[in-house]
Biopython code that builds the backbone (N, CA, C, O; Angstrom):
import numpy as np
from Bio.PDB.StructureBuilder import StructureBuilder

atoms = [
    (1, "UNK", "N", (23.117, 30.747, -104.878)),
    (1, "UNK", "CA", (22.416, 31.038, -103.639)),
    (1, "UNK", "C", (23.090, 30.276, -102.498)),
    (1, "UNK", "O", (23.496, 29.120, -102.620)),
    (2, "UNK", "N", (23.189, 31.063, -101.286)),
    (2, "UNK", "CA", (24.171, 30.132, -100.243)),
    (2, "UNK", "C", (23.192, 30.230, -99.020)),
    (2, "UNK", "O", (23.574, 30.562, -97.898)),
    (3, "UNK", "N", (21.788, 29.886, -99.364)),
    (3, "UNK", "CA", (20.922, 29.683, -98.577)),
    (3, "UNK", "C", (20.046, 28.708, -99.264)),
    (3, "UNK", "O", (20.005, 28.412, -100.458)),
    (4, "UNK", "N", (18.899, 27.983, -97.602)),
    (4, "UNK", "CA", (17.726, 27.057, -98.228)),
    (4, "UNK", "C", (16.882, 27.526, -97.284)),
    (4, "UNK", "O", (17.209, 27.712, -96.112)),
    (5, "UNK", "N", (15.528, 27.778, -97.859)),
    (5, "UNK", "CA", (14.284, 28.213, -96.977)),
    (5, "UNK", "C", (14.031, 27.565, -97.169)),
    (5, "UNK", "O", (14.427, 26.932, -98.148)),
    (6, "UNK", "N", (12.985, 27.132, -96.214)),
    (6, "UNK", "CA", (12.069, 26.305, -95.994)),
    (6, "UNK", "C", (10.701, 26.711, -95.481)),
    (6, "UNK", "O", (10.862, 27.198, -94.362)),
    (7, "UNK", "N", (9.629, 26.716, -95.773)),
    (7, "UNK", "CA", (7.644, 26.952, -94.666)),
    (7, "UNK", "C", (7.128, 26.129, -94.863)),
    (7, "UNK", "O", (6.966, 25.624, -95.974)),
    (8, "UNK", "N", (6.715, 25.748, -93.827)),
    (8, "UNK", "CA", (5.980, 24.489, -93.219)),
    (8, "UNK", "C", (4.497, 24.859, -92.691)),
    (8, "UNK", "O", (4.608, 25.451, -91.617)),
    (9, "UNK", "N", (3.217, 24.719, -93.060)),
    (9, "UNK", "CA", (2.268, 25.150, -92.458)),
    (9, "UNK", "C", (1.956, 23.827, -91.235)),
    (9, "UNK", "O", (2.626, 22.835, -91.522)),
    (10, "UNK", "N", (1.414, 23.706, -90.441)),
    (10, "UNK", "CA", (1.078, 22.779, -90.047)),
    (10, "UNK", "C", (-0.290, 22.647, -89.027)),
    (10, "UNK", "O", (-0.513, 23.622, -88.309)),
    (11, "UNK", "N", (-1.143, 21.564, -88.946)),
    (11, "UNK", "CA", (-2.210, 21.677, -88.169)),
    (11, "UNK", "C", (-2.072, 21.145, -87.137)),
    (11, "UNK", "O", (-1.507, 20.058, -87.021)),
    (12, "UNK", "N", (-2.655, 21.932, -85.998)),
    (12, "UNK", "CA", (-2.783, 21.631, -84.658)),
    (12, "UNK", "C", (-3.965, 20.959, -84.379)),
    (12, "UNK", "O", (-4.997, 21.540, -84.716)),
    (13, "UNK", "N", (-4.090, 19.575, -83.697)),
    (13, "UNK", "CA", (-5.284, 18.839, -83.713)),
    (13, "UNK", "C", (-5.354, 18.776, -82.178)),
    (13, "UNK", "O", (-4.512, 18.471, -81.333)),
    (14, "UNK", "N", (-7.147, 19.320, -82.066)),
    (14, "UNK", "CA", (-7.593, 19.704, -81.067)),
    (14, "UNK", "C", (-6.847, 18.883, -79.545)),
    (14, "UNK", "O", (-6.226, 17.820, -79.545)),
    (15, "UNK", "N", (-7.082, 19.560, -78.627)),
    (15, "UNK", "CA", (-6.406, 19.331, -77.134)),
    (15, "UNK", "C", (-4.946, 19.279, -77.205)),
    (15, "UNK", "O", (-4.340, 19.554, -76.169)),
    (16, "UNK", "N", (-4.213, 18.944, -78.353)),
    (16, "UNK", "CA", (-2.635, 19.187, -78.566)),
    (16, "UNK", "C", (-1.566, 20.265, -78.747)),
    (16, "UNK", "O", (-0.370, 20.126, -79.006)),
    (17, "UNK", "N", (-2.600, 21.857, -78.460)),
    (17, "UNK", "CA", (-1.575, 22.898, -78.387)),
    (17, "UNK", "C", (-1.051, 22.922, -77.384)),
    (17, "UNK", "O", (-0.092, 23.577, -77.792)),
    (18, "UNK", "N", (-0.759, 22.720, -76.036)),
    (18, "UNK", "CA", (0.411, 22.661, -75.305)),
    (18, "UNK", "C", (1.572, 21.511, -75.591)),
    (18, "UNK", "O", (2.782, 21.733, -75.534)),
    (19, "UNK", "N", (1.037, 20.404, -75.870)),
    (19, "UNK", "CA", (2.296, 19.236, -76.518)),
    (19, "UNK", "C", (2.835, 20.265, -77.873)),
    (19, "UNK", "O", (4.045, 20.297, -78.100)),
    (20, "UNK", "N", (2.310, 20.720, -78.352)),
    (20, "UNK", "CA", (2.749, 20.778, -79.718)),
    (20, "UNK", "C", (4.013, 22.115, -79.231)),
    (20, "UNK", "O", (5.197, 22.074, -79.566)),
    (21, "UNK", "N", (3.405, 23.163, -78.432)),
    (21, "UNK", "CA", (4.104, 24.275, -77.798)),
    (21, "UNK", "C", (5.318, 23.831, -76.972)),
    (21, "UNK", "O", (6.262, 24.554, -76.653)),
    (22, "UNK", "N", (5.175, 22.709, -76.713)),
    (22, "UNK", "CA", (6.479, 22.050, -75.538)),
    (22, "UNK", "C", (7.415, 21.649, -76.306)),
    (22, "UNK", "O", (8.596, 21.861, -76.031)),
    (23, "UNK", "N", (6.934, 20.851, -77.655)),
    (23, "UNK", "CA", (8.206, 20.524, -78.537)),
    (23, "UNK", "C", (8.997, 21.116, -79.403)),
    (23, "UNK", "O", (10.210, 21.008, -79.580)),
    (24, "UNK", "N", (7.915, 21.976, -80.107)),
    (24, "UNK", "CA", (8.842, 23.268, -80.483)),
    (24, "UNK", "C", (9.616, 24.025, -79.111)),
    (24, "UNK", "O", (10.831, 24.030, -78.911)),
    (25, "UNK", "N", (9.041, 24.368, -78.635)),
    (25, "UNK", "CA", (10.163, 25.016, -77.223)),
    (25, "UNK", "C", (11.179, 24.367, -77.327)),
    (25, "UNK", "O", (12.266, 24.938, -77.247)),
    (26, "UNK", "N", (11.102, 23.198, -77.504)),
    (26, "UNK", "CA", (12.205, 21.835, -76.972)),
    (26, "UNK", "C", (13.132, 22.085, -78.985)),
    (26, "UNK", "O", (14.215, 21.544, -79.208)),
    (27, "UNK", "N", (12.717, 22.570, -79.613)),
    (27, "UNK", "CA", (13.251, 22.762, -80.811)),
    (27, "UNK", "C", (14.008, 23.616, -81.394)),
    (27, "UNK", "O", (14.850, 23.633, -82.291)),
    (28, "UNK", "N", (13.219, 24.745, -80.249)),
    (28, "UNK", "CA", (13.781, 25.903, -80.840)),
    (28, "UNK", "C", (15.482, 26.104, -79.921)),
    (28, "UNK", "O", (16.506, 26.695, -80.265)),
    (29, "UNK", "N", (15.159, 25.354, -78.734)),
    (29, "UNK", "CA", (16.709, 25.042, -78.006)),
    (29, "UNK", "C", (17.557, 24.243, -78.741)),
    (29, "UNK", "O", (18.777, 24.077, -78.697)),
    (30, "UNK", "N", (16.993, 23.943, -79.183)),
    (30, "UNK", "CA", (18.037, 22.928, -79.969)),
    (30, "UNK", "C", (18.641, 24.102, -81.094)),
    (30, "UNK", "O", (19.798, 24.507, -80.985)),
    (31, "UNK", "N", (17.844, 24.531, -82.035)),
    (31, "UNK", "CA", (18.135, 25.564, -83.051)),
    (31, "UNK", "C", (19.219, 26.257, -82.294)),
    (31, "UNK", "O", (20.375, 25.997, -82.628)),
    (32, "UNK", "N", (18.979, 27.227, -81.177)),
    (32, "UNK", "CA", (19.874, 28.443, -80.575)),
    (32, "UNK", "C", (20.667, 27.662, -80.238)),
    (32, "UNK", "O", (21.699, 27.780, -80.899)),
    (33, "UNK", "N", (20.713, 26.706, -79.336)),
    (33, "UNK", "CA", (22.229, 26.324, -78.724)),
    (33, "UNK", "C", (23.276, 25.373, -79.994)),
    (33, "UNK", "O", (24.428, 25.648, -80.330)),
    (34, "UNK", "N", (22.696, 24.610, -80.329)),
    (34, "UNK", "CA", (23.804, 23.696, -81.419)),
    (34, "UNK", "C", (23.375, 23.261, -82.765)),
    (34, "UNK", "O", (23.377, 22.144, -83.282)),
    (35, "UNK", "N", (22.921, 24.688, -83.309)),
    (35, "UNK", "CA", (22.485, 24.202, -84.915)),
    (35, "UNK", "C", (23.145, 25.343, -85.651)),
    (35, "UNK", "O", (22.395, 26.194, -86.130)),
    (36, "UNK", "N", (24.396, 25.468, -85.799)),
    (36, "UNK", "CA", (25.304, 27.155, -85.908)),
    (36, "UNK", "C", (24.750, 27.087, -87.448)),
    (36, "UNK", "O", (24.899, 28.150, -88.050)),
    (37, "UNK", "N", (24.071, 25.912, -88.275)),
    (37, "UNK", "CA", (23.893, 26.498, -89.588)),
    (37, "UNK", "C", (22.113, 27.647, -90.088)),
    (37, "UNK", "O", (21.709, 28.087, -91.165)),
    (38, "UNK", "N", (21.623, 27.704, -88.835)),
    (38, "UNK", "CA", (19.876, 27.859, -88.654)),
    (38, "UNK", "C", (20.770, 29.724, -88.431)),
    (38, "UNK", "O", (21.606, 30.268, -87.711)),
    (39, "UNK", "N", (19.729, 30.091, -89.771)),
    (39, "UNK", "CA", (19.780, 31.513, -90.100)),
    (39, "UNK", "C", (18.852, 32.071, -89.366)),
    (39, "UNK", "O", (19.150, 32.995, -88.609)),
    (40, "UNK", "N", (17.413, 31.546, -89.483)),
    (40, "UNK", "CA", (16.165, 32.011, -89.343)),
    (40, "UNK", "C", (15.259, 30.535, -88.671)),
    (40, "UNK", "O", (15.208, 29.470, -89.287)),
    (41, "UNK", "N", (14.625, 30.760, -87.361)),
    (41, "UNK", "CA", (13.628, 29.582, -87.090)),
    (41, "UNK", "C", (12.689, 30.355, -86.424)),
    (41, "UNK", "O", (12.944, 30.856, -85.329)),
    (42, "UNK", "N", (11.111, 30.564, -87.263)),
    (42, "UNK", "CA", (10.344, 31.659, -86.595)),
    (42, "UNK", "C", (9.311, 30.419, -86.453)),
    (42, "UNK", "O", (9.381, 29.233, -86.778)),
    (43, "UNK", "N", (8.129, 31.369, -85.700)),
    (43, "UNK", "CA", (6.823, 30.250, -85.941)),
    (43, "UNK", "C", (5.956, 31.756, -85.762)),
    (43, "UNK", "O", (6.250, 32.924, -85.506)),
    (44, "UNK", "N", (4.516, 30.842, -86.109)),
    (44, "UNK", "CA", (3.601, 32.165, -86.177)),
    (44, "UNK", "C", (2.203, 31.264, -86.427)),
    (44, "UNK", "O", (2.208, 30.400, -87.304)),
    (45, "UNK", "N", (1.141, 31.484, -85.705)),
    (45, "UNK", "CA", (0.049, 30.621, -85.155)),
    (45, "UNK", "C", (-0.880, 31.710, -85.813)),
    (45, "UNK", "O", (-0.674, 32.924, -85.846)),
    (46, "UNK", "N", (-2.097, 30.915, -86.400)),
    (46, "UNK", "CA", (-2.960, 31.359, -86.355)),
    (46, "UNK", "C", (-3.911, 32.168, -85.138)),
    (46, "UNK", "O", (-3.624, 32.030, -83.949)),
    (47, "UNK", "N", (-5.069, 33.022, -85.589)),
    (47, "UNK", "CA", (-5.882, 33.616, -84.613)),
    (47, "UNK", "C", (-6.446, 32.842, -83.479)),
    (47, "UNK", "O", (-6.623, 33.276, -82.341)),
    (48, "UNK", "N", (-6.782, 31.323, -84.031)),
    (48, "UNK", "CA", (-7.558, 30.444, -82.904)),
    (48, "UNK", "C", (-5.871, 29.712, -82.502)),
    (48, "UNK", "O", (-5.684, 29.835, -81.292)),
    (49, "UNK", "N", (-5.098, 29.265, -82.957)),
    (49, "UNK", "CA", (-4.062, 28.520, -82.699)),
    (49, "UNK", "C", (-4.540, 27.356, -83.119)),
    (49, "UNK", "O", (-4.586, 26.396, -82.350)),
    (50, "UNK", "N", (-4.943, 27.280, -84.337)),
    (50, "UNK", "CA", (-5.139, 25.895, -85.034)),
    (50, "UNK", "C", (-4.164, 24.647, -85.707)),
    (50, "UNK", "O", (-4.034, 23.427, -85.609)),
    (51, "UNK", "N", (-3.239, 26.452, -86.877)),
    (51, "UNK", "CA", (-2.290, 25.684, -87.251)),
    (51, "UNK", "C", (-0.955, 27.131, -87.017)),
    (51, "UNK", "O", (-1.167, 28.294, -86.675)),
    (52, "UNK", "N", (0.215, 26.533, -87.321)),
    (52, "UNK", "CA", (1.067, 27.193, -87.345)),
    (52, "UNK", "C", (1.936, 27.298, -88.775)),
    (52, "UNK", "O", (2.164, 26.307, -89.469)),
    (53, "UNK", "N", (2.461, 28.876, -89.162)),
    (53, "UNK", "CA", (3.848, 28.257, -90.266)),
    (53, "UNK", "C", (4.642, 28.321, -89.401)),
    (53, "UNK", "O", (4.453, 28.845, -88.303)),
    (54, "UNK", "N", (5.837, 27.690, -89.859)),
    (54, "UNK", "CA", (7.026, 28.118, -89.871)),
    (54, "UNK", "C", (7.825, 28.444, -90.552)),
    (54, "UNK", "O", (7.708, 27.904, -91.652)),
    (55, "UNK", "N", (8.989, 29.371, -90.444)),
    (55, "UNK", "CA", (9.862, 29.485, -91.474)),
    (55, "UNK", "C", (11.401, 29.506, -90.888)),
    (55, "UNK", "O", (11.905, 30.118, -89.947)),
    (56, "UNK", "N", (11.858, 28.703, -91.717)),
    (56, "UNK", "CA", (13.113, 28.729, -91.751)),
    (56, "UNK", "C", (14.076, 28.884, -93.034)),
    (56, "UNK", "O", (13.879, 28.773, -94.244)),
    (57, "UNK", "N", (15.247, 29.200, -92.217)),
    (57, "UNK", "CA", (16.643, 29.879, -93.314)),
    (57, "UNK", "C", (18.062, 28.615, -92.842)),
    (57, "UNK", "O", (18.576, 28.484, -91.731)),
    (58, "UNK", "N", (18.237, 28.194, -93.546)),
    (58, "UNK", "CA", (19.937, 28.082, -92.937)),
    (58, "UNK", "C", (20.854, 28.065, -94.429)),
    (58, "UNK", "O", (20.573, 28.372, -95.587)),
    (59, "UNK", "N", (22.205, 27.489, -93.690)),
    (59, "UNK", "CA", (23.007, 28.341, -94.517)),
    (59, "UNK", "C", (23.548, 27.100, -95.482)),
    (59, "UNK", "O", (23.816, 26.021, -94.953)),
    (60, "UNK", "N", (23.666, 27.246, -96.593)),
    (60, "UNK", "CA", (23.798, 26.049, -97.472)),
    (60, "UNK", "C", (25.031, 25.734, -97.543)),
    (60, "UNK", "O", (25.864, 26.536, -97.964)),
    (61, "UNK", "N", (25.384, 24.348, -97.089)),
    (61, "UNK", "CA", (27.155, 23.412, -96.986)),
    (61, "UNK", "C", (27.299, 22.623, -97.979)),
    (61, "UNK", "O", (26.558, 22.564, -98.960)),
    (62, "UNK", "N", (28.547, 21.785, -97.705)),
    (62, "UNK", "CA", (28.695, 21.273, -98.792)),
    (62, "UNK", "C", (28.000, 19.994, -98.790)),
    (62, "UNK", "O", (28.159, 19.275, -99.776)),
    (63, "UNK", "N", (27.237, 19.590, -97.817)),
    (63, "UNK", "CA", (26.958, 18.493, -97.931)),
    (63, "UNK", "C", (25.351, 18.655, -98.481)),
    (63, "UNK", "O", (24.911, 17.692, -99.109)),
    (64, "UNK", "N", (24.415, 19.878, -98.266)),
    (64, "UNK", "CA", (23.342, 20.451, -98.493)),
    (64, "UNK", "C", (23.340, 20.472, -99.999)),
    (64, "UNK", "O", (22.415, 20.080, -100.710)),
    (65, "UNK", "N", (24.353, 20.917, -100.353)),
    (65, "UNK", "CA", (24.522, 21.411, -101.697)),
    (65, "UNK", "C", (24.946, 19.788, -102.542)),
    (65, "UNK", "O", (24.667, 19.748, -103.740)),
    (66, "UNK", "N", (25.479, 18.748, -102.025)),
    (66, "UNK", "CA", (25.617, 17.664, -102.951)),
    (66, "UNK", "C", (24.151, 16.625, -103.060)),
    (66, "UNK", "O", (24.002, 15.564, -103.666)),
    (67, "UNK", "N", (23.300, 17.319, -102.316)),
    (67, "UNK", "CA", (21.997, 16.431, -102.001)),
    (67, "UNK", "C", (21.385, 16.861, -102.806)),
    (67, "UNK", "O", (20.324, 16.244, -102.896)),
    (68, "UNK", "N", (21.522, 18.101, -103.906)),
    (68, "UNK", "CA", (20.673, 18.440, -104.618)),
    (68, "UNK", "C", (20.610, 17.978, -106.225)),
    (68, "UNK", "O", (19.688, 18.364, -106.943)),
]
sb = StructureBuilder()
sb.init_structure("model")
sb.init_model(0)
sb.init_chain("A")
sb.init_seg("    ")
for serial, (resi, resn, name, xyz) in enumerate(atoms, 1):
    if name == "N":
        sb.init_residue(resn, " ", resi, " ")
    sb.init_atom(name, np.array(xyz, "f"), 0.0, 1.0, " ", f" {name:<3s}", serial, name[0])
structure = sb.get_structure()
């Protein structure tokens, strides 16, 4: 396999969905501009915006692959 997924559920604790929305923003720039190994970086919030998954893909190196 020359991939590693990863999902992360995570909870949003009350009054902290805009911090929490600013740092992912601030994450997901990071992903697009200088992370050339990030296949996949989605997010996806619940109905109230309580908690979020995420999922991610990237692409497995050699250094990924000696950590295992």
């Amino acid at each position: 396999m020359n991939e590693i997924q990863g999902i992360a559920r995570l909870k949003i604790y009350d009054g902290k969905l805009e911090e929490f929305k600013r740092l992912q923003s601030q994450c997901m720039q990071v992903v697009r501009t200088k992370d050339t190994g990030t296949l996949q970086y989605e997010l996806y919030f619940n109905e109230d915006q309580t908690e979020c998954l995420v999922l991610e893909r990237y692409r497995r190196t050699i250094s990924t692959a000696a950590s295992q």
